[in-house]
N, C-alpha and C positions, 0 to 999 in steps of 0.2 A: 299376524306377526310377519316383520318382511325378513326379507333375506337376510336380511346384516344382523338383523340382533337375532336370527336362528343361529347365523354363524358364531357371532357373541357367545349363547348362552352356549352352545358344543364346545366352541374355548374355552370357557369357564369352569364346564362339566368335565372335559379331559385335563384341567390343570396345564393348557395349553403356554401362557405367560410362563407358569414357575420352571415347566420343561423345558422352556425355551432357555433360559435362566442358566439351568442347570445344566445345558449344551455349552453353551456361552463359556461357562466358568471352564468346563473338558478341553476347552480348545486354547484357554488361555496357559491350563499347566500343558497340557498339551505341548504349546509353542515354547514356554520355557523347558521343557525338556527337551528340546528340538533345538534350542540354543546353547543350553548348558554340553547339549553333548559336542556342537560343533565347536562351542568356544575349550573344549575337553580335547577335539580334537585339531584346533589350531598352538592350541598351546605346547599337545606333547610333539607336535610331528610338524613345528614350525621351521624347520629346514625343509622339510619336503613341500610346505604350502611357499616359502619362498621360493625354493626352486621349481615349482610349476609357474610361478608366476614369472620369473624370469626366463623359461621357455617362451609364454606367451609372449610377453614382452618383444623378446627378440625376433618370435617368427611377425611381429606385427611390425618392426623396425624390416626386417627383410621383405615383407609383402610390397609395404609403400617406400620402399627405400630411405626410411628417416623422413619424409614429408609429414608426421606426425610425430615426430620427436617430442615437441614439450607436452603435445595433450595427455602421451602415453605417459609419461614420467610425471603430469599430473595427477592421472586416475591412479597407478599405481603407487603415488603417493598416498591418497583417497584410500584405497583399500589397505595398504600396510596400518594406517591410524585408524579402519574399522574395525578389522582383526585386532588390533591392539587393545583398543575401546571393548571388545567384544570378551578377549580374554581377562582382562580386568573387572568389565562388572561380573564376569563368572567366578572370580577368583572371590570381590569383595564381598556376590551375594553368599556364599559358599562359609565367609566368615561371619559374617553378619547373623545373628539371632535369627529365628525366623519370625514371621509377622503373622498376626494374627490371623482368623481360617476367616476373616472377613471374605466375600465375594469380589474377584479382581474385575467383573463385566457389574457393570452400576446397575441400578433398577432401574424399568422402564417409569417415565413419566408420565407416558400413555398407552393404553391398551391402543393394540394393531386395527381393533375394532372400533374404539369412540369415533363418532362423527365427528367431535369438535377438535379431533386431536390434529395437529397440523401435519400434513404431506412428508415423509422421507424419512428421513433419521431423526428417529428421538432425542431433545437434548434440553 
């Protein structure tokens, strides 16, 4: 038996795939609890994320002396409408039913181990 499919049948044997799986799915509510609470905390305390941002703003209008005027007033646009975006899909997911306990990370196509499976990211 060569090496690969020792390594195969020990994944197989530890359930190695479905753990993996089942890591996958931890990190995906994981990160939604990770944004629910930021969009939780851009919403109640959007004076203060405003006004840190127009601290920044200003100390970076005072570093370059306005030689970056519109790029700032661009990005800072950019983040007012990400924040924005941010607190909205938290508001509407918050309304919204919840969805089925289906898995939010897909199933693999191919085991880590097939030879024929093709190089990198599964898809």
């Amino acid at each position: 038996m060569s090496f690969g499919e020792q390594l195969k049948h020990k994944a197989d044997e530890v359930h190695f795939q479905e753990k993996a799986k089942d890591f996958g799915d931890a990190v995906v509510e994981m990160a939604k609890t990770v944004m629910s609470a930021a969009a939780g905390y851009a919403q109640e305390n959007r004076g203060k994320v405003d006004g840190a941002l127009d601290k920044a703003e200003a100390k970076i209008e005072e570093k370059t002396g306005g030689k970056h005027a519109d790029t700032v007033t661009k990005v800072r646009s950019s983040v007012d409408k990400g924040i924005d975006k941010l607190v909205e899909q938290n508001s509407s997911s918050k309304a919204a039913p919840p969805t089925s306990a289906a898995s939010a990370v897909p199933d693999d196509k191919h085991s880590a181990f097939d030879e024929e499976s093709p190089a990198g990211n599964p898809t």
